[in-house]
Backbone bond lengths (Angstrom), bond angles and torsions (degrees), N, CA, C in turn:
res aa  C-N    CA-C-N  psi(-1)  N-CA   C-N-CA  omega(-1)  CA-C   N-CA-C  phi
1 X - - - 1.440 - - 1.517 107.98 -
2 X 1.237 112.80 126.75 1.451 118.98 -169.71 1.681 104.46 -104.96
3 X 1.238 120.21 145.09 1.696 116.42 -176.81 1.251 106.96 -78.41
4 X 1.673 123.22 151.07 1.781 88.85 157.55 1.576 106.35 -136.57
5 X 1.559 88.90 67.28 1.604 130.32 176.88 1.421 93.38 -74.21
6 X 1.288 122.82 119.79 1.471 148.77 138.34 1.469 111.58 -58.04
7 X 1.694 123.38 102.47 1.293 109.15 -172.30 1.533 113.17 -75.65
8 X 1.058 125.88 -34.73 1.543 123.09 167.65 1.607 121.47 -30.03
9 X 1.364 121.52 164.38 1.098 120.18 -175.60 1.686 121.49 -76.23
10 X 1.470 111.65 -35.70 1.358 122.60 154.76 1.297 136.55 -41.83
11 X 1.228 113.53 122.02 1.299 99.44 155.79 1.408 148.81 -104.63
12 X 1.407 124.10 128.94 1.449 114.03 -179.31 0.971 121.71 -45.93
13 X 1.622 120.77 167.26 1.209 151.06 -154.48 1.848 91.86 -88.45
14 X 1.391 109.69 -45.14 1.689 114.62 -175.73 1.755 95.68 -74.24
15 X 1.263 128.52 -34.62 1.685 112.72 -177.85 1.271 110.76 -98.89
16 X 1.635 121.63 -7.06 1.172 109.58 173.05 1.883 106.61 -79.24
17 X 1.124 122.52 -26.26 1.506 127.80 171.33 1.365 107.55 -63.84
18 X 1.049 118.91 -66.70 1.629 120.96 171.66 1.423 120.87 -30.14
19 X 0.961 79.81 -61.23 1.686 94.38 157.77 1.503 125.39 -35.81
20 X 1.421 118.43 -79.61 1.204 121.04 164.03 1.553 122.91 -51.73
21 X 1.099 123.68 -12.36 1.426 130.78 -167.12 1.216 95.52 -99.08
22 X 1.328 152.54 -53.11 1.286 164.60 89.47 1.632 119.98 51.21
23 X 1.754 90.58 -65.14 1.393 103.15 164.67 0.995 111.15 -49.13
24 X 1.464 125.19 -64.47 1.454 128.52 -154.94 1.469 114.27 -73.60
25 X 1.424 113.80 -15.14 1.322 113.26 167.00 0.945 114.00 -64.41
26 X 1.405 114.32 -76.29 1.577 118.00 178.72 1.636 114.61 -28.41
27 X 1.579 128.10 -67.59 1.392 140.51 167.29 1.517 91.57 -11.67
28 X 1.610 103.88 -82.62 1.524 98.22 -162.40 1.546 138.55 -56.92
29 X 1.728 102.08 -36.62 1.747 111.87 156.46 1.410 113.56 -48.65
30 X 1.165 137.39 -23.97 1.648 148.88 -115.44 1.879 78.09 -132.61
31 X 1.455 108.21 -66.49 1.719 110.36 -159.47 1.879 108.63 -91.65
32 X 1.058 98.05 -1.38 1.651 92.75 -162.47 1.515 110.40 -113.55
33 X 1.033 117.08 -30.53 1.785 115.57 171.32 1.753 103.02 -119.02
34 X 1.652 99.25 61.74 1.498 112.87 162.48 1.323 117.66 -50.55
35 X 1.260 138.65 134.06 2.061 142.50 164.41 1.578 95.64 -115.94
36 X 0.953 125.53 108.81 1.583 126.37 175.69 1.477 87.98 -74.50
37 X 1.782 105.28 131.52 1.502 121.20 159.15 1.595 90.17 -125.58
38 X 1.469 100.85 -177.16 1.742 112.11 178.41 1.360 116.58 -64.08
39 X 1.272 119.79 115.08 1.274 121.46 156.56 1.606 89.79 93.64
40 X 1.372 145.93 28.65 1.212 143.78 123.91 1.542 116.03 172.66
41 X 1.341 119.67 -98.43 1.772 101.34 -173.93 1.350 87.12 175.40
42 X 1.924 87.72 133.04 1.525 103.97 165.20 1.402 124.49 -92.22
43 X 1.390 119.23 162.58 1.556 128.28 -168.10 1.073 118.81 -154.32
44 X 1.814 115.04 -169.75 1.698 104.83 -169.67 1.715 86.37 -128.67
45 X 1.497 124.65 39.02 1.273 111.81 165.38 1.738 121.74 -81.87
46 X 1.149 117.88 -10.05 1.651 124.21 -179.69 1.363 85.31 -92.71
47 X 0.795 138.76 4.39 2.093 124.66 168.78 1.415 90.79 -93.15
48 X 1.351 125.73 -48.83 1.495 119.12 -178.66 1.873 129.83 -56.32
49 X 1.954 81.86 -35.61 1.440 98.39 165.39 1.450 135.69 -67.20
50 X 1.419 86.01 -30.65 1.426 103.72 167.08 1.279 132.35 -51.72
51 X 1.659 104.87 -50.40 1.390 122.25 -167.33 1.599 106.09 -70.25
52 X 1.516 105.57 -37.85 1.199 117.40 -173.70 1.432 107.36 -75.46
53 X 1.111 135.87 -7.92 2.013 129.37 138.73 1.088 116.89 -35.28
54 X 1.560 107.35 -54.00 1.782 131.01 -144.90 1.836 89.05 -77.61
55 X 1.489 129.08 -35.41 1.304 115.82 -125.90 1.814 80.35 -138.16
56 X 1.168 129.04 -19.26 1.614 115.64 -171.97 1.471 117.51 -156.14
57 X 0.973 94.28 166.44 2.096 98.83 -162.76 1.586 89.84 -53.95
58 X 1.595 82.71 168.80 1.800 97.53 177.99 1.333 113.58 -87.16
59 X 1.100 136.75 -22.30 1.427 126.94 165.07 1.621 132.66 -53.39
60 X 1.397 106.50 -51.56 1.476 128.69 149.22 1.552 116.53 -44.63
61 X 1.508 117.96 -35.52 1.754 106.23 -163.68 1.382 75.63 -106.50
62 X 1.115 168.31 42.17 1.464 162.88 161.96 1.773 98.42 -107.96
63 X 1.462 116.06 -76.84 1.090 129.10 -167.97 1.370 103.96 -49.34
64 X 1.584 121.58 -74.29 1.518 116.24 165.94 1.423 129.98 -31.81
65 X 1.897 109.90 -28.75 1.402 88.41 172.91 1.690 114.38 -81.50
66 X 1.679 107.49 -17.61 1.506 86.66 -159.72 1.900 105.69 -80.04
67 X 1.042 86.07 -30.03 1.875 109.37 -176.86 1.278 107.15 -45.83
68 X 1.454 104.58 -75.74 1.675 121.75 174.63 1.317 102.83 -32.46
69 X 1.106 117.57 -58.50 1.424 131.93 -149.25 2.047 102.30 -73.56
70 X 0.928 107.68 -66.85 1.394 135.50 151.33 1.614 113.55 -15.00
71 X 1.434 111.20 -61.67 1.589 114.92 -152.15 1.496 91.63 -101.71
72 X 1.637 133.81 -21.41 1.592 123.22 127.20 1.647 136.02 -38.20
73 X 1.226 117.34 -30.75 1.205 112.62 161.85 1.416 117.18 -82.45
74 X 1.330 124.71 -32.09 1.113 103.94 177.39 2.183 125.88 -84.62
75 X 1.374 72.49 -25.37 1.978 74.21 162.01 1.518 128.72 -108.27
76 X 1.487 95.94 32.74 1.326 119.43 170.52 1.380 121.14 -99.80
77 X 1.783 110.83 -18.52 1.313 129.82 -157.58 1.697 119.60 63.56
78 X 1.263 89.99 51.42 1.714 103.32 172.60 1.290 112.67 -140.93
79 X 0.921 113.65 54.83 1.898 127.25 -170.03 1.540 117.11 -47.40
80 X 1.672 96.30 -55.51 1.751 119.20 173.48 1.295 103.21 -35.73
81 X 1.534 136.87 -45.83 1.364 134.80 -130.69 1.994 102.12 -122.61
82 X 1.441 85.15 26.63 1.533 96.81 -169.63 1.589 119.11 -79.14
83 X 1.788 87.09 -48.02 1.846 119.75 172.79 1.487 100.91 -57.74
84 X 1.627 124.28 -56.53 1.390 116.44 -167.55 1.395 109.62 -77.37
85 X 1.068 99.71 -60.23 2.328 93.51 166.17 1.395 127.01 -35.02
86 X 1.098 135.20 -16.92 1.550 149.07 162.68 1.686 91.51 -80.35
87 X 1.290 119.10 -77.16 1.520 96.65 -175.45 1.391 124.98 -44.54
88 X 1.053 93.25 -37.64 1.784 104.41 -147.02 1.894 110.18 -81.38
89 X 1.800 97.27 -30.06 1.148 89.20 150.79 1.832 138.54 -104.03
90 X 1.291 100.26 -11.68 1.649 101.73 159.87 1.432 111.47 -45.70
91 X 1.786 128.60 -61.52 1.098 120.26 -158.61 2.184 92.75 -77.54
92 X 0.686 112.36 -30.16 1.982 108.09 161.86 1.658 126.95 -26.82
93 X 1.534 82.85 -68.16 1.752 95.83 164.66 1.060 120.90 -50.54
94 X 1.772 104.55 -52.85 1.831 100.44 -168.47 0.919 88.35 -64.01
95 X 1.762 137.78 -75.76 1.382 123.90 -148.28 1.905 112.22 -33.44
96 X 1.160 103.41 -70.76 1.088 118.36 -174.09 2.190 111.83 -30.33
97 X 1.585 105.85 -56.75 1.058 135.33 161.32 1.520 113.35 -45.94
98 X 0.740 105.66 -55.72 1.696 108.53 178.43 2.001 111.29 -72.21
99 X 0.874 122.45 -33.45 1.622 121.41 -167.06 1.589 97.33 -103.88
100 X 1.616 111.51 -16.00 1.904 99.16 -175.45 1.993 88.71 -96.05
101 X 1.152 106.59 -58.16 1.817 104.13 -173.24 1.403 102.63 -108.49
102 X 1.771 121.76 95.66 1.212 125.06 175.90 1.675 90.52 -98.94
103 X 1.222 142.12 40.53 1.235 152.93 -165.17 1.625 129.56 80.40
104 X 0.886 107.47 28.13 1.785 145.67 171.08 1.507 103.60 -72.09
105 X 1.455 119.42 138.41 0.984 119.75 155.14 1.367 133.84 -76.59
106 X 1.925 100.24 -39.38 1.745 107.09 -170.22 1.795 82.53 -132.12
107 X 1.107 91.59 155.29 1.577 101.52 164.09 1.744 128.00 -142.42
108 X 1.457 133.95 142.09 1.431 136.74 -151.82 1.426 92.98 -69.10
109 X 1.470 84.35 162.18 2.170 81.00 156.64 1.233 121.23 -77.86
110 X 1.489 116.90 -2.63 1.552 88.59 -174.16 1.919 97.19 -99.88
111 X 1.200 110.10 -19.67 1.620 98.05 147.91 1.462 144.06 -67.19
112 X 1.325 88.64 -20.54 1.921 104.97 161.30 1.546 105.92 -74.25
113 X 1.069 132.68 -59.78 1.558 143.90 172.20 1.469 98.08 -47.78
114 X 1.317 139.01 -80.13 1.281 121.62 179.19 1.509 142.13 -44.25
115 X 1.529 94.43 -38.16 1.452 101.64 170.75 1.854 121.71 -69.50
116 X 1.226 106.75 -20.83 1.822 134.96 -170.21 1.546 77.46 -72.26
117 X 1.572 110.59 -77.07 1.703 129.19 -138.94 1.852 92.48 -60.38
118 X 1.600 112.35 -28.64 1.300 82.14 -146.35 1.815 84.88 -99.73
119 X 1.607 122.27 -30.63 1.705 103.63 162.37 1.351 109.35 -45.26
120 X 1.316 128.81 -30.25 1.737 121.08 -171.65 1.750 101.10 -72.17
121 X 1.046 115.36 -42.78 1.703 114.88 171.58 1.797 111.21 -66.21
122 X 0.802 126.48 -34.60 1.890 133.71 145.37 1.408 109.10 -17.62
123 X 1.674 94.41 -70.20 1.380 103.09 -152.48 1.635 99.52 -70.19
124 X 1.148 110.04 -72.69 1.669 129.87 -171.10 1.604 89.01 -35.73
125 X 0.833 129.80 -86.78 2.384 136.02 167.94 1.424 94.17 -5.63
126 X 1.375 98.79 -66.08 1.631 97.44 -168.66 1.641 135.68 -69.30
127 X 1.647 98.58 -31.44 1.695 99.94 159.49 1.337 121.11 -80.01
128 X 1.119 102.36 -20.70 1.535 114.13 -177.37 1.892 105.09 -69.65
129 X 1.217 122.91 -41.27 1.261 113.82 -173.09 1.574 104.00 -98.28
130 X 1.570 153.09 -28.67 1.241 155.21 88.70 1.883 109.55 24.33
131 X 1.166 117.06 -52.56 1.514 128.37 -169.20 1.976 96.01 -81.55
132 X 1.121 122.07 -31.34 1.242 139.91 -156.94 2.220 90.72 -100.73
133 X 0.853 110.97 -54.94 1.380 112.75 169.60 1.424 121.20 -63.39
134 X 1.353 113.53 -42.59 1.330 109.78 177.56 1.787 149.58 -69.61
135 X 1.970 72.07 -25.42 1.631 121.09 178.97 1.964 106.64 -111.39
136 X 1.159 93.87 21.19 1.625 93.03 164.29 2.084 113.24 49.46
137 X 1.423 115.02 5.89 1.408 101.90 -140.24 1.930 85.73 -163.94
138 X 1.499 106.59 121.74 1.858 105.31 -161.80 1.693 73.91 -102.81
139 X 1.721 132.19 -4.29 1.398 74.12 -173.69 1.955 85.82 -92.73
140 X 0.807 124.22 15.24 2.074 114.32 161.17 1.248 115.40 -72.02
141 X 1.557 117.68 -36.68 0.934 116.86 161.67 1.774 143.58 -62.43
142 X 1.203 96.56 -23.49 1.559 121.58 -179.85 1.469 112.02 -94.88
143 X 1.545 101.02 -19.37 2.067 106.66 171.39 1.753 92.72 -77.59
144 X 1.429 144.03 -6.65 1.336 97.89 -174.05 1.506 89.06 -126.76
145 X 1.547 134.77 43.55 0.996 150.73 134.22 1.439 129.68 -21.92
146 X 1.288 101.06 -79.86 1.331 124.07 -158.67 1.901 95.73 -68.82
147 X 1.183 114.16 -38.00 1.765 126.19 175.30 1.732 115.57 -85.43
148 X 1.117 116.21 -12.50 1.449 112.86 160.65 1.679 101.05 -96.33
149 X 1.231 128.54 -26.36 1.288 100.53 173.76 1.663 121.68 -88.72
150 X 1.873 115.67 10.86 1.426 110.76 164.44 1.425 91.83 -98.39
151 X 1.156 131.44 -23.02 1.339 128.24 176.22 1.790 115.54 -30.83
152 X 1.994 88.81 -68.98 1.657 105.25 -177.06 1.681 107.51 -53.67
153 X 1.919 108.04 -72.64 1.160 94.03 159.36 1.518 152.50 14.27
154 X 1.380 97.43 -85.29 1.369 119.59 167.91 1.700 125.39 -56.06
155 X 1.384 121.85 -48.77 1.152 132.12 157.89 1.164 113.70 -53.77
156 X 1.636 139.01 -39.91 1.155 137.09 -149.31 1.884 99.03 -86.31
157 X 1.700 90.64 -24.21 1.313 88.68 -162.85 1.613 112.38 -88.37
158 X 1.589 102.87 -25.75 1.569 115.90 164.33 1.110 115.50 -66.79
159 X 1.454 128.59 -39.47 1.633 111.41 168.85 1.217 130.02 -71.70
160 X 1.616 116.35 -16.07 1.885 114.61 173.40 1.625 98.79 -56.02
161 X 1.664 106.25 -64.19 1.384 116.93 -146.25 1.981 104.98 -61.17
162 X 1.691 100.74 -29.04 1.251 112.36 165.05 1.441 122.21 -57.38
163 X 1.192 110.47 -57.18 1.343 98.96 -173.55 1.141 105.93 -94.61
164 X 1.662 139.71 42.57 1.191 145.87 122.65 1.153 123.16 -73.54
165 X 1.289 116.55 -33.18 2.004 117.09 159.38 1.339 100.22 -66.20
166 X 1.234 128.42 -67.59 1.292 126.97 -170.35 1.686 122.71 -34.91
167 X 1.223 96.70 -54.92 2.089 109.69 163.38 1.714 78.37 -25.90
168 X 0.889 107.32 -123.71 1.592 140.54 -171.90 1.381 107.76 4.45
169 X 1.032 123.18 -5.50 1.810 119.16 170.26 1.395 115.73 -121.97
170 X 1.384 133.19 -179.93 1.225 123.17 -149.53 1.438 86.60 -107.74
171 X 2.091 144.84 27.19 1.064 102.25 112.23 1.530 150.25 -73.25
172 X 0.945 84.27 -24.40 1.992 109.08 173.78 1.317 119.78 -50.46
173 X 1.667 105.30 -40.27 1.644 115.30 171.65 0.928 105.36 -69.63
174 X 1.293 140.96 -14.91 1.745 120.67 -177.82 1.180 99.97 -99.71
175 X 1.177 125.25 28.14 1.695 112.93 -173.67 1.691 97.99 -148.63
């Protein structure tokens, strides 16, 4: 998998679109197959985020995750959870980003699976103690536990098998 990270500080006109296109993916994985758990709702937008490690520079799969991610909470009616979802999934990506392409071209599944499983343990840690701050009260925070960690799970497991179809087409071949 090759980046197609522009090292300069700018961004192009081709990653600044990606970008936005990106966003809106995520948004929609993120807003459209809602599961209400406690204290907000699980989804299949970190499978999207995911993929978007596997398949495009890190600047682009960063921004889309926090944005996407982000501009679902707020037209979700979860406004509060806007500030921590920008963190919470920026540092997601990298993790994820950092342990699948530490300068690697291709990487196994069980480094795809690890790198997925362990941003998915990020995330779930991170709303979970965020959910506990916001709500004054760890055991609110500790009710939406058990559903952010089928959440990660679940994503982790839709993006292997995904970006095993994905290989197989001529985006996959360039990567």
């Amino acid at each position: 998998m090759t980046s197609s990270v522009n090292h300069s500080s700018a961004m192009t006109t081709r990653e600044l679109c990606l970008a936005a296109v990106m966003t809106a993916v995520v948004f929609l994985a993120t807003f459209v197959p809602r599961i209400p758990i406690p204290l907000g709702y699980a989804h299949l937008g970190d499978a999207a985020i995911f993929l978007m490690v596997l398949f495009l520079g890190r600047r682009e799969t960063l921004i889309a995750a926090c944005f996407g991610s982000a501009l679902s909470d707020l037209l979700g009616g979860f406004p509060l959870w806007i500030v921590p979802t920008i963190i919470i999934k920026f540092f997601m990506a990298d993790i994820a980003w950092r342990v699948i392409r530490p300068n690697t071209r291709t990487a196994g599944a069980v480094r795809l699976l690890a790198g997925f499983l362990l941003a998915s343990v990020w995330m779930a840690a991170a709303y979970t103690l965020f959910g506990a701050l916001l709500y004054d009260s760890l055991a609110a925070g500790l009710a939406s536990a058990p559903g952010l960690i089928a959440e990660g799970v679940l994503n982790s497991i839709i993006a292997v098998i995904a970006a095993g179809i994905l290989k197989k087409t001529p985006l996959g071949q360039k990567h």
